[in-house]
C-alpha positions in Angstrom: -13.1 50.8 -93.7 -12.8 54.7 -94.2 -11.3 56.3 -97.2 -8.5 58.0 -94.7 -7.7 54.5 -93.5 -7.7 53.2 -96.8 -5.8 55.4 -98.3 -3.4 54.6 -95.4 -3.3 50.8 -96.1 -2.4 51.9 -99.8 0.5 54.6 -98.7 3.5 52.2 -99.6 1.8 51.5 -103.4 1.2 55.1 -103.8 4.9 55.8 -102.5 6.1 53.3 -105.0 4.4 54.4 -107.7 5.2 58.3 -107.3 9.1 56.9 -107.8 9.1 54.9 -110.6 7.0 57.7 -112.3 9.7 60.4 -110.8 12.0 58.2 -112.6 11.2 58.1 -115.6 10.0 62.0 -116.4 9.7 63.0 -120.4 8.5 66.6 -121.7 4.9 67.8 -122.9 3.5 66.2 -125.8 6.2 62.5 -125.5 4.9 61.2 -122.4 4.6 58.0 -124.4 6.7 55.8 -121.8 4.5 57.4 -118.9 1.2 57.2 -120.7 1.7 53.3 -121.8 2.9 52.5 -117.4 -0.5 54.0 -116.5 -2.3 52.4 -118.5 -1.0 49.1 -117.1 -1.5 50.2 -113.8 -4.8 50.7 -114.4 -5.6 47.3 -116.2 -3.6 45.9 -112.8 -7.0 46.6 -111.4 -9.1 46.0 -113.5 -10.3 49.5 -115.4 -9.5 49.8 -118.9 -8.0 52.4 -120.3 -8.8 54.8 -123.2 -5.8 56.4 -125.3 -6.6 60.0 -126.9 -6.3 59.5 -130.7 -3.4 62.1 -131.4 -2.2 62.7 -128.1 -0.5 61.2 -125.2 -2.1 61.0 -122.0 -5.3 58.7 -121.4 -9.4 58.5 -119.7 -10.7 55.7 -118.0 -13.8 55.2 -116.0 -14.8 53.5 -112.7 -18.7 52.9 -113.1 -20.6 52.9 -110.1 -23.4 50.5 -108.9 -25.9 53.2 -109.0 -27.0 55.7 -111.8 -25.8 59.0 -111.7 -23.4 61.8 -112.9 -20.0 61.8 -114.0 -17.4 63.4 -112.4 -13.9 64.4 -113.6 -10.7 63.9 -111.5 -7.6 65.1 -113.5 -3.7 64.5 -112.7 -0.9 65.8 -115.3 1.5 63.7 -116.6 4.3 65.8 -117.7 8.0 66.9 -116.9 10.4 69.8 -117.2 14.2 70.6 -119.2 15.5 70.2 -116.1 19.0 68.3 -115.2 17.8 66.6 -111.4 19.9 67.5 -108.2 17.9 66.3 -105.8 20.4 63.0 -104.7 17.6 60.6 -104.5 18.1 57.4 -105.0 15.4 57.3 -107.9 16.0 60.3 -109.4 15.7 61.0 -112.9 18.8 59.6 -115.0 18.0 62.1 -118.0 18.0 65.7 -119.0 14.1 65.6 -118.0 13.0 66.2 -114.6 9.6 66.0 -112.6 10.4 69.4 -110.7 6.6 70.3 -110.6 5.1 67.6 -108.7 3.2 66.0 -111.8 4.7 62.4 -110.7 2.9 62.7 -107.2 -0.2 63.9 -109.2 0.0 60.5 -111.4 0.1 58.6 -107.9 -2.3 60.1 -105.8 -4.6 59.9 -108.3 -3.9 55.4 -109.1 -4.1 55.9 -105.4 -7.8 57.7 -105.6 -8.4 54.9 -108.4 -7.4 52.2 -106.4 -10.1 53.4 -103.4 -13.1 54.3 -105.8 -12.7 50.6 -107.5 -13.2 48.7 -104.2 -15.9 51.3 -103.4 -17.9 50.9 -106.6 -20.7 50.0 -104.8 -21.1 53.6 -103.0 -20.7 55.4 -106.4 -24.0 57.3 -107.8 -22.7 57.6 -111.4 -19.1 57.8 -113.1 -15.7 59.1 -111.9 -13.8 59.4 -115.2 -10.0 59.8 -114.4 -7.8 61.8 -116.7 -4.8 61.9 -117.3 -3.7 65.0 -118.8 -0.1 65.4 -120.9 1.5 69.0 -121.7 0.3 71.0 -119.0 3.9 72.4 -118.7 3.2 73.3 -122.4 0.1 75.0 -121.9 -1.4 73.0 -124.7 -2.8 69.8 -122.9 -6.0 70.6 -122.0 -7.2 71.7 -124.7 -5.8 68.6 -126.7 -7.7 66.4 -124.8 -11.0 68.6 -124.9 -10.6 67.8 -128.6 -11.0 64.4 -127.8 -13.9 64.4 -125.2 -12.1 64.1 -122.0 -14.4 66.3 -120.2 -17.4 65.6 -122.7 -21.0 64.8 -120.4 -19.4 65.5 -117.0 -20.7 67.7 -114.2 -17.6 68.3 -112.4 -13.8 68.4 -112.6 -11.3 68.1 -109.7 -7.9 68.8 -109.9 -5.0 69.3 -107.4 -1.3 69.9 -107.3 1.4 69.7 -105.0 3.1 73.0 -103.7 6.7 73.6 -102.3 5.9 77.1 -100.4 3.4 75.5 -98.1 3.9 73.1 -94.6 2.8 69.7 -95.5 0.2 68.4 -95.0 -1.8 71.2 -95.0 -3.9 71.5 -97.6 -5.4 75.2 -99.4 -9.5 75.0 -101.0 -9.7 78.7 -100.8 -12.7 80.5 -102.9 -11.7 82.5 -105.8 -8.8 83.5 -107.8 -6.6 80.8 -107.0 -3.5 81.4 -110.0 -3.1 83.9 -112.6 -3.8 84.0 -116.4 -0.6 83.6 -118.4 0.3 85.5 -121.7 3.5 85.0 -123.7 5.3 87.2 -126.3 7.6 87.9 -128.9 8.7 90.6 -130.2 10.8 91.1 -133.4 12.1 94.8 -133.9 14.1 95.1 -137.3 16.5 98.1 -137.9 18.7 98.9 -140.1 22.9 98.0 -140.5 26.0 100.5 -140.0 28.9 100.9 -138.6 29.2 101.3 -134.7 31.0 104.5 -135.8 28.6 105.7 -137.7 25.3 105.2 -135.8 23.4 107.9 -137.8 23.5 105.7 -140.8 21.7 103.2 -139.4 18.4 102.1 -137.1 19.7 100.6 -134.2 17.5 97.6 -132.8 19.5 97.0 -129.7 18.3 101.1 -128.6 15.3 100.6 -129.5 14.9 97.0 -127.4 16.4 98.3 -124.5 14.0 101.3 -124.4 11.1 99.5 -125.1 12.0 96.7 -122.5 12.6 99.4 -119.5 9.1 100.8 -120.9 6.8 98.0 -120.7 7.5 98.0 -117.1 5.1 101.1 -117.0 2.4 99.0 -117.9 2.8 97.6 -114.7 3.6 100.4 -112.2 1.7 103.2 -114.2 -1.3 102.0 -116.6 -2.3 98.8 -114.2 -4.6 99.7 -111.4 -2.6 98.5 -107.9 -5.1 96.6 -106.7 -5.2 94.3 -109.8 -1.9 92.3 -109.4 0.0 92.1 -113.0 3.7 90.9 -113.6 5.5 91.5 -116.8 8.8 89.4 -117.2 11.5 89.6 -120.4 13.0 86.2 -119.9 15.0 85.7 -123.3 16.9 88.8 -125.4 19.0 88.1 -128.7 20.4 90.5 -130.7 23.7 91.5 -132.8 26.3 89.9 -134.9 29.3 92.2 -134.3 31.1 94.3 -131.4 31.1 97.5 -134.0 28.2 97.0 -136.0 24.6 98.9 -135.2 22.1 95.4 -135.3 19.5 95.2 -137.3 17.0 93.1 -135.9 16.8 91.8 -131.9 14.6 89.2 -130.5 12.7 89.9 -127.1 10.3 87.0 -125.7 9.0 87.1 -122.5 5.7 86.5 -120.2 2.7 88.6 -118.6 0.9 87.2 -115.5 -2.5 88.9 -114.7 -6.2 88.8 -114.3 -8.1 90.4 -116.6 -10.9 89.2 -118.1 -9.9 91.2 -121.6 -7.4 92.0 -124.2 -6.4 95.3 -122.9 -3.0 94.2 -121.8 -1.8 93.4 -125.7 -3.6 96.0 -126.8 -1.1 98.6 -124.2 1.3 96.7 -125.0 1.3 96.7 -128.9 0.6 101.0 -128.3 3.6 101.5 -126.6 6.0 99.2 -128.7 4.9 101.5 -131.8 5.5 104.4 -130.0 8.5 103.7 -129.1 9.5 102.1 -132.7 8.3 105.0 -134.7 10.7 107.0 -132.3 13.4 105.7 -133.1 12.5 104.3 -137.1 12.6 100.6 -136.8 9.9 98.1 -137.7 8.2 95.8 -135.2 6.9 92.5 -135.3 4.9 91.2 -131.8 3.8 87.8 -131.5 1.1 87.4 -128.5 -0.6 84.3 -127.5 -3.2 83.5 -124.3 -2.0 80.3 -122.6 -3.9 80.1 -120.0 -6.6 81.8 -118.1 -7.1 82.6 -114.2 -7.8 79.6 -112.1 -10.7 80.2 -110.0 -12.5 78.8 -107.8 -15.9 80.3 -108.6 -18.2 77.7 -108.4 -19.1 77.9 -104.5 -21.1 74.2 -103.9 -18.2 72.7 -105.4 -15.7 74.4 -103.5 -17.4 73.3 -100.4 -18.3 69.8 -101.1 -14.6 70.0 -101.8 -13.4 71.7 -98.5 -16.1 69.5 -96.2 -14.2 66.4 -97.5 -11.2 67.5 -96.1 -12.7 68.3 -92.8 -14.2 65.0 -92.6 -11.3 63.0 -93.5 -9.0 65.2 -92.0 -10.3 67.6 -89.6 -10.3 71.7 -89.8 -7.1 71.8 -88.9 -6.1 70.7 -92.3 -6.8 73.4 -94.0 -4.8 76.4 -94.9 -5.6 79.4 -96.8 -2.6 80.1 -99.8 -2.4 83.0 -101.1 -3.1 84.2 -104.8 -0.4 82.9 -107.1 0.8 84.1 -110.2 1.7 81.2 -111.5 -0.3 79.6 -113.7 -2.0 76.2 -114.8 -3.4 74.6 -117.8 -6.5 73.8 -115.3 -8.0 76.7 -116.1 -9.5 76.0 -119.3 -11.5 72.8 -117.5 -13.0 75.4 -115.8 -14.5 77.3 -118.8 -16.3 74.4 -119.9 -17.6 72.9 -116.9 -17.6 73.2 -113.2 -15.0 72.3 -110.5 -12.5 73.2 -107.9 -8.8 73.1 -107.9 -6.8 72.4 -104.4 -3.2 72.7 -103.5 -1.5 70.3 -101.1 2.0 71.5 -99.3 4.8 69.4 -100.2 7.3 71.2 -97.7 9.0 69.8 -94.8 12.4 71.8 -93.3 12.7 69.4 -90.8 12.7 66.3 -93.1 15.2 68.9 -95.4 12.2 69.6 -98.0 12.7 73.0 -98.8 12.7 73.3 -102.4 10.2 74.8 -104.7 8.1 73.7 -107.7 10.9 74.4 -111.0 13.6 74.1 -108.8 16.5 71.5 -110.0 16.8 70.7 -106.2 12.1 70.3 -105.8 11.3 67.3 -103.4 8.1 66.4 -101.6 6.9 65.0 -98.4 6.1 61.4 -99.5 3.3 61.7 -96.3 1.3 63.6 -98.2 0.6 61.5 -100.9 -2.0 59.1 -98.9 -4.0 62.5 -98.2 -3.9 63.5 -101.8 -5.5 60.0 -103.1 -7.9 60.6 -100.0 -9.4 63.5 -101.0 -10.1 63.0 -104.8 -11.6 60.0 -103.6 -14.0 61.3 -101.0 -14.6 64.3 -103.3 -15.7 62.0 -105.9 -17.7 60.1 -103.7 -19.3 63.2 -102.1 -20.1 65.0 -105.0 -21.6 62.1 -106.8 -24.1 61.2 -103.8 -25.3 65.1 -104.3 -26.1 64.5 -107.8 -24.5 67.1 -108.5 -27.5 69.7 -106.7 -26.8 72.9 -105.1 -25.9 72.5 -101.1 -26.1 74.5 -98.6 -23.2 76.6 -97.0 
């Protein structure tokens, strides 16, 4: 039997699977409920799981027959704050809600599981699978780098479900695939008055507004316009009184881009002072790196990657997405070892799949699911019988 028609026989256990998980969503960090059902689906067949010693989330390893390399296939486990309006009959019956996909990610991959098990005897070496908590909070990966997830292996695959494109295509485009992500706060701190009285004071709401209609310049005047960037305030809090000038306003916010620097903050913190010392109030700006740009540089992967698709699905499969700016806790995989990351389209009109990934309303094709668990399978498989050598393109 053929991966694609085994991963057909398995469609109705991967369908089931993808709605209990769905049902049961919980945030970054407490997936304690979805990390414990895993585990026993995985001891249903026989691999044995291994829990990360601080964090949620969980390895295991399917040993081939044959020596050989390990290879990493990662799915993360995670939810969003998000009440469910979706109608279906197993939605979520919390305040939690798996609006990115990350339940279908936690089935294809038992799925993939399920296939390399009763293949063992085709495997040159070791698919480790991982399952990865807080990617929503940007923190996961690196937790369970702390703890060796990735530790020995020659390869990482990871994939995710998309609402902008047609299912069941499927997108293993070369290069920048999603965008670095930055996040900020800034603190500005004025002085009190009276709203009559304005000249008695340092007013931090003028100076936030000024310096929030600025930092757009970064974008549209000090950013190259070939080099796509995005600067978003998302959260503003400021005041205490209709008739008093504010002394101190909160602005937080997120930068999208892909530069391989610092030179953004560094703009950024020369403009805020700028503007502050213009108008005599103090600053504060908080500025972390969440993640950085997914991209699929490694070429031999990449096409060991797409040539599994084409055999288990043909060339029409394939479908090239363009660059998000979105981003993914993926990326920092990718800074330690090789590997490719894939999107499959979750969207159907005519099935009335039209919402996106964060949406309160975000649904999938359920068809796609089989061709997810297909693919990490025969990438697994594939990439393991190169031992992990250089191919040809």
């Amino acid at each position: 039997m053929d991966i694609r028609t085994q991963a057909e026989a398995l469609e109705p256990y991967i369908i089931e699977r993808r709605r209990f998980y769905h049902h049961i969503p919980e945030l970054a960090g407490k997936e304690f409920k979805t990390t414990q059902a895993i585990a026993e689906d995985l001891r249903a067949m026989g691999i044995e799981p291994r829990f990360f010693k601080k964090y949620t989330g969980l390895t295991a390893e399917i040993h081939g027959d044959l020596p050989g390399k390990t290879v990493v296939l990662r799915a993360d486990i995670d939810a969003l704050h998000i009440k469910e309006q979706t109608g279906l009959p197993f939605a979520s019956e919390n305040d939690c809600m798996h609006a990115c996909g990350h339940d279908c990610h936690i089935a294809m991959q038992l799925g993939a599981a399920r296939i390399l098990n009763e293949r063992k005897d085709e495997l040159r070496g070791t698919v480790r699978l991982l399952f990865q908590p807080a990617e929503e909070g940007a923190d996961g990966s690196k937790w369970v780098m702390e703890e060796g997830a990735i530790d020995g292996a020659a390869a990482i695959y990871g994939t995710h479900v998309w609402g902008t494109v047609q299912a069941p295509l499927i997108d293993i485009t070369p290069g920048f695939r999603m965008s670095a992500s930055n996040r900020f706060k800034l603190t500005i701190r004025g002085v009190t008055a009276h709203g009559s009285a304005p000249h008695l004071g340092a007013d931090a709401i003028t100076a936030a507004c000024s310096i929030v209609m600025n930092l757009q310049l970064l974008v549209s005047r000090f950013n190259c316009p070939s080099d796509p960037m995005v600067l978003t305030i998302g959260k503003i809090n400021g005041g205490t009184q209709y008739n008093c000038i504010p002394d101190h306003v909160e602005i937080e916010g997120t930068i999208r881009h892909f530069r391989p620097d610092n030179s953004i903050e560094e703009e950024m913190r020369r403009m805020i002072k700028g503007i502050a010392d213009a108008l005599k109030v103090r600053w504060e700006l908080e500025y972390k790196y969440l993640n950085l740009p997914v991209n699929n540089r490694y070429d031999d992967i990449t096409q060991i990657c797409r040539n599994a698709a084409v055999k288990l699905f043909g060339e029409e499969s394939l479908t090239r997405m363009p660059t998000l700016m979105s981003s993914e806790n993926y990326s920092w995989f990718l800074e330690k070892i090789p590997g490719v990351f894939t999107f499959i389209g979750s969207a159907n009109p005519s099935k009335g799949i039209t919402g996106t990934n964060h949406q309160s309303t975000y649904d999938v094709d359920e068809d796609i699911l089989k061709r997810g668990a297909a693919l990490a399978a025969q990438f697994a498989i594939d990439f393991l019988n190169t031992g992990g050598k250089k191919i040809s393109i």
